[in-house]
Kinemage of the C-alpha trace (Angstrom):
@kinemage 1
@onewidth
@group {chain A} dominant
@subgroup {mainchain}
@vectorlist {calphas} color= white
{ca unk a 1} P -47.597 -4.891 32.504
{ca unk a 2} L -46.662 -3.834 36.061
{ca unk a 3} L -43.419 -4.318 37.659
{ca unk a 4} L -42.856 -7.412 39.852
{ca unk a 5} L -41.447 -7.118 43.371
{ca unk a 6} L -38.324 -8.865 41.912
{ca unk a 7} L -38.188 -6.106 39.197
{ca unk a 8} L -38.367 -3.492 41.385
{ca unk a 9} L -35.282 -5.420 43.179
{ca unk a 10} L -33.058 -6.108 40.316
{ca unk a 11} L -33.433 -2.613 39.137
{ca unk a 12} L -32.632 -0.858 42.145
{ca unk a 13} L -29.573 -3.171 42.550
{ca unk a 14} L -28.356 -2.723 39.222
{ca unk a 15} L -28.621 0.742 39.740
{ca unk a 16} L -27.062 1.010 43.162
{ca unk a 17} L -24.038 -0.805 41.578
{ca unk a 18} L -23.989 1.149 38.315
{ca unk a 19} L -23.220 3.956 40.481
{ca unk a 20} L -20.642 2.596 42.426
{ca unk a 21} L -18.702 1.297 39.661
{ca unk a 22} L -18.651 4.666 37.324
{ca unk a 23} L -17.972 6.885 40.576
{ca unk a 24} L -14.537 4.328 41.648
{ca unk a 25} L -16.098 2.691 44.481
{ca unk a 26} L -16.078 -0.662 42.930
{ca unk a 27} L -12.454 -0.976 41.723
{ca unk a 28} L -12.354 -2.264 37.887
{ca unk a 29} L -11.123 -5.693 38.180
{ca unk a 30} L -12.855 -6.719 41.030
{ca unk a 31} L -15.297 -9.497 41.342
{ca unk a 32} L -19.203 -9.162 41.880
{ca unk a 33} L -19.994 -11.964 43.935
{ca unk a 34} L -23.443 -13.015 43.634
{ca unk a 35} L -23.595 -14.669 47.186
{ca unk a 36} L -22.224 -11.429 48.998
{ca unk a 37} L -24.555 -9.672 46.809
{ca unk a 38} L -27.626 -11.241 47.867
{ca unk a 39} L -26.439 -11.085 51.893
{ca unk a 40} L -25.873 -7.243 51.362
{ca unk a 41} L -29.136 -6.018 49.928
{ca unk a 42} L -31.225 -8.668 51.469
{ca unk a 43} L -32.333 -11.094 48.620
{ca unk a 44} L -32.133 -13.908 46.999
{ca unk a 45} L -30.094 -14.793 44.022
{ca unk a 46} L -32.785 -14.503 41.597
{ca unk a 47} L -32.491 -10.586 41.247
{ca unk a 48} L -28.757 -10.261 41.401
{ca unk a 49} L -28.351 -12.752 39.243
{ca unk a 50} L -30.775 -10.143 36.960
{ca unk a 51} L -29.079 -7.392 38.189
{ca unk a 52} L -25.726 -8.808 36.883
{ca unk a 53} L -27.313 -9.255 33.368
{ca unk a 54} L -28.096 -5.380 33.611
{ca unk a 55} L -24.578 -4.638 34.517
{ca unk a 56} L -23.384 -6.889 32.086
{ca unk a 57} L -25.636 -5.587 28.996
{ca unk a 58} L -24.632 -2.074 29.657
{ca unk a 59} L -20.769 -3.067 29.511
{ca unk a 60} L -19.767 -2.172 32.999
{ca unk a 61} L -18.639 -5.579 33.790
{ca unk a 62} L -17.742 -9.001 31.832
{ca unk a 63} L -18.421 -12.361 32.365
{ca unk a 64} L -15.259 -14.112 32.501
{ca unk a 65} L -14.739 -18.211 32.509
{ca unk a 66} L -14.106 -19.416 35.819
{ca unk a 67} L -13.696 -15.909 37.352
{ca unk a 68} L -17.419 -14.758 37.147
{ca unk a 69} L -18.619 -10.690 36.612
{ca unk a 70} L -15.776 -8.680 36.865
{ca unk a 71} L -15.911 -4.956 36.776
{ca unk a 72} L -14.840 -4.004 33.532
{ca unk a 73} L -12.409 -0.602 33.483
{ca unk a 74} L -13.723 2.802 32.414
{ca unk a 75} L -11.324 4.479 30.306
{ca unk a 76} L -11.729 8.084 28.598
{ca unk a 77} L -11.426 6.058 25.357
{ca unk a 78} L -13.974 3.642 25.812
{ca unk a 79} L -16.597 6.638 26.853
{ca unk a 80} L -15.504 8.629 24.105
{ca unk a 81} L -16.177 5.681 21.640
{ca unk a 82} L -19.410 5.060 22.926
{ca unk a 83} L -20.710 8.991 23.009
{ca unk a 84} L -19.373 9.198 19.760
{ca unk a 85} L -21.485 6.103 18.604
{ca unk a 86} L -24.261 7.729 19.979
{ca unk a 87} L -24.110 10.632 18.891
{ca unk a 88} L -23.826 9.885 15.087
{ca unk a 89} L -26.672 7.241 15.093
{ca unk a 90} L -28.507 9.900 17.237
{ca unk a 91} L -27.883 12.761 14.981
{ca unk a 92} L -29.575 10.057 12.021
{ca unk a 93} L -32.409 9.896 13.596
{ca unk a 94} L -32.615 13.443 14.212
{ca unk a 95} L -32.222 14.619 10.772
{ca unk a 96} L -34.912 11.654 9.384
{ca unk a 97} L -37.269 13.072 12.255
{ca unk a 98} L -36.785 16.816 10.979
{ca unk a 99} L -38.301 15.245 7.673
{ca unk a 100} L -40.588 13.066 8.391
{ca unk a 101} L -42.403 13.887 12.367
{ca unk a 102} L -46.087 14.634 11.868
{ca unk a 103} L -47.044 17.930 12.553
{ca unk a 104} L -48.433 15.683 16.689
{ca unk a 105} L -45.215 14.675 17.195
{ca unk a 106} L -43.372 18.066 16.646
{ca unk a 107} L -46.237 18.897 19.319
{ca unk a 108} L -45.409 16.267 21.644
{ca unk a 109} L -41.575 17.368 21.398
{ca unk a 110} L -41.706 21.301 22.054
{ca unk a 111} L -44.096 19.791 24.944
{ca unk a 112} L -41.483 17.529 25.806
{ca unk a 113} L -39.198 20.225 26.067
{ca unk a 114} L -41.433 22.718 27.646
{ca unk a 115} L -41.657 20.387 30.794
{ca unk a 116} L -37.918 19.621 30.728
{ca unk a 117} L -37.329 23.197 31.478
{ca unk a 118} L -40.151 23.671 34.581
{ca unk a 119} L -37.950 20.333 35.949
{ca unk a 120} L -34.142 21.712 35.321
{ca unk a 121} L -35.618 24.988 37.015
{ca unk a 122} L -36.259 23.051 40.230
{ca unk a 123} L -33.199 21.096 39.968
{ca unk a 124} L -35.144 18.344 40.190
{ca unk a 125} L -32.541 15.478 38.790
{ca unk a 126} L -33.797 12.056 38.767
{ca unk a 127} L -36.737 13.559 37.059
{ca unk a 128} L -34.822 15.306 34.640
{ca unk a 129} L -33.217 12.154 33.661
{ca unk a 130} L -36.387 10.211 33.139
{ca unk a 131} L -37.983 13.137 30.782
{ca unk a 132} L -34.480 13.433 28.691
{ca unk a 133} L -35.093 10.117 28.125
{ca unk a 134} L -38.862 10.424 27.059
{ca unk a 135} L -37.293 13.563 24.878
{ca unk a 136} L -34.703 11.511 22.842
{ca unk a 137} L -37.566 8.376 22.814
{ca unk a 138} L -39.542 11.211 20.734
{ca unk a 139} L -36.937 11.696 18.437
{ca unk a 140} L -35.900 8.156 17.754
{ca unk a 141} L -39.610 7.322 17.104
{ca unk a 142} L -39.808 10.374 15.574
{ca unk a 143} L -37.441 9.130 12.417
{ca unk a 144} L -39.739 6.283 11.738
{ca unk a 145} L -37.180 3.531 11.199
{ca unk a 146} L -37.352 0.670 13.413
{ca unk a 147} L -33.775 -0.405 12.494
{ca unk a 148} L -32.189 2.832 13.529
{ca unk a 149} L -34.280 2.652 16.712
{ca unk a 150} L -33.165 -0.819 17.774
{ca unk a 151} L -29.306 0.191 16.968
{ca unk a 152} L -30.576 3.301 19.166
{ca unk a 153} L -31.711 1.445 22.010
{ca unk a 154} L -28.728 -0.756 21.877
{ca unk a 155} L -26.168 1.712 22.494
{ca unk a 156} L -28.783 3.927 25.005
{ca unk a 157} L -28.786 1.069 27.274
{ca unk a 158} L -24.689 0.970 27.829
{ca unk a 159} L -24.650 4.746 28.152
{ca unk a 160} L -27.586 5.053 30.106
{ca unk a 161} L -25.402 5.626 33.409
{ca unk a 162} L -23.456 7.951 32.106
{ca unk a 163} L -26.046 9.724 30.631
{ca unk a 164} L -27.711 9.311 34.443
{ca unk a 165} L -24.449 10.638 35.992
{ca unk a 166} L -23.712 13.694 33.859
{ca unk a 167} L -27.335 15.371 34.459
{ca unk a 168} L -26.829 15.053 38.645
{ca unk a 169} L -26.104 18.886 38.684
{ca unk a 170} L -28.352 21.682 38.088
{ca unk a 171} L -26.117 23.309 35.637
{ca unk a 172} L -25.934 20.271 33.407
{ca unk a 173} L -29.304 20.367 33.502
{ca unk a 174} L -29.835 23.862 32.327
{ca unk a 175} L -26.940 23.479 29.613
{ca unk a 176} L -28.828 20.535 28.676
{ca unk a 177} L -32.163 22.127 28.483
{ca unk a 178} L -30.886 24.992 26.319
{ca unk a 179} L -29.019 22.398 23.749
{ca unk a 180} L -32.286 20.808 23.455
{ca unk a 181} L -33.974 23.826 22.215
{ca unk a 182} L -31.630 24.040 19.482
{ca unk a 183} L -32.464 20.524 18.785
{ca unk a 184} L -36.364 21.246 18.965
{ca unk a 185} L -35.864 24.476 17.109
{ca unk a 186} L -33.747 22.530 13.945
{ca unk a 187} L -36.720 19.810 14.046
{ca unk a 188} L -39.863 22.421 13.886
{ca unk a 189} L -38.326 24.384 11.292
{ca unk a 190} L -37.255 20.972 9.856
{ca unk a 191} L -33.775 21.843 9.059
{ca unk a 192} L -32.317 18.309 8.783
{ca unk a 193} L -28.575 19.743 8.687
{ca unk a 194} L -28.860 21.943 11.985
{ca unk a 195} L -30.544 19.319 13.680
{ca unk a 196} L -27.680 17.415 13.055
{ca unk a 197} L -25.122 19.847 14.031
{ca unk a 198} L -27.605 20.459 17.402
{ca unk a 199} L -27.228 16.731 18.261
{ca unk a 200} L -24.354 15.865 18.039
{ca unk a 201} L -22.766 19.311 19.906
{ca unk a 202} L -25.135 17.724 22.504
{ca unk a 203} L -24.131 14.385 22.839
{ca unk a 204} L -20.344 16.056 23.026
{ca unk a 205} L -21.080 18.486 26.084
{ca unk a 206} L -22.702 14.842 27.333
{ca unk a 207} L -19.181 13.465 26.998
{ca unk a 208} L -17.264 16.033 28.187
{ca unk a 209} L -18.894 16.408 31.674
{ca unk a 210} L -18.526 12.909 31.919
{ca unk a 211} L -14.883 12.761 30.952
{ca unk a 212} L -14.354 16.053 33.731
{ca unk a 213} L -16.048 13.829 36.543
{ca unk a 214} L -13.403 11.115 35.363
{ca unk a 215} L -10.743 13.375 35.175
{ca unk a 216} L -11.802 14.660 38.778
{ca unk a 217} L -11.999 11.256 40.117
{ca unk a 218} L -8.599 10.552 39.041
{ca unk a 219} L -6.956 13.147 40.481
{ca unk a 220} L -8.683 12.598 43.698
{ca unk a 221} L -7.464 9.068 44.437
{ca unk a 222} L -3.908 10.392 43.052
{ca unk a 223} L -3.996 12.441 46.154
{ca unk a 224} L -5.470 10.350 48.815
């Protein structure tokens, strides 16, 4: 089904915010008003209201009585808890996918891959970002369990701009690339233990590039 016009909107306001609230700009705390919202990027309430769902969903803001969406704090702990979520539910699926991909999908994954590293080459960012998800899609399917892929997409969608903020350089993008031939390499030779050990050493150089850019932020608006 195509996207609507009011899609396209809420999405590219959601995202526009997502970014502003995980690089400082929005303060944590502070209110998202949905009637300054829709004077600022020219719409109607309709797709901030949808936009504020996204935010909401993906835990970068609350919806407090009487108060509205507030801009929920970042802490190291909080992203540590949730890349460590990931990871483990992640690494499950991996090691099920090792076992149990047909011999297409193992295809469709070194393909995956294959592509992944033509785009990290270029530096070519936002369309890293979109095939590292269609890579991790592969192995979530991959495991066959469409429990573990719900619990999958749950978490996916609150880390999704992190994930989206950690792959902005080129050397995150290489480093990423070469931890998912490890992953690849554990899943064709269908080694459920390494593939294990591949993911979740991924999803913690993830976190730590993410914690860094917090880190960096910090000490930035100590000094200011």
């Amino acid at each position: 089904m195509p996207e609507t016009s009011r899609d396209v909107h809420s999405t590219a306001i959601a995202s526009t915010l997502e970014s502003e609230i995980i690089a400082g700009e929005i303060a944590a705390g502070a209110r998202l008003d949905e009637q300054s919202l829709t004077r600022r990027f020219g719409v109607s309430r309709t797709p901030v209201r949808e936009a504020l769902h996204m935010i909401v969903a993906r835990s970068l803001a609350e919806r407090v009585p009487y108060r509205g969406v507030i801009v929920a704090a970042i802490t190291p702990e909080r992203i540590e808890q949730m890349f460590e979520a990931m990871a483990e539910i992640e690494a499950l699926c991996g090691r099920l996918a090792s076992e149990r991909m047909t011999m297409g999908e193992r295809a469709a994954l070194e393909d995956d891959h294959r592509r992944l590293g033509d785009v990290a080459a270029r530096g070519a960012a936002a369309a890293y970002e979109q095939g590292n998800t269609v890579f991790h899609d592969r192995i979530h399917d991959g495991a066959h369990n469409a429990d573990l892929a719900e619990a999958s997409a749950t978490l996916r969608l609150k880390l999704a701009p992190f994930r989206k903020s950690q792959l902005a350089s080129a050397d995150r993008m290489r480093r990423s690339n070469e931890e998912h031939a490890a992953i690849v390499s554990a899943i064709l030779d269908r080694d459920p233990a390494e593939t294990e050990r591949a993911l979740r050493r991924h999803f913690f150089s993830a976190a730590q590039e993410v914690l860094l850019g917090l880190r960096r932020r910090s000490s930035s608006e100590d000094l200011q």
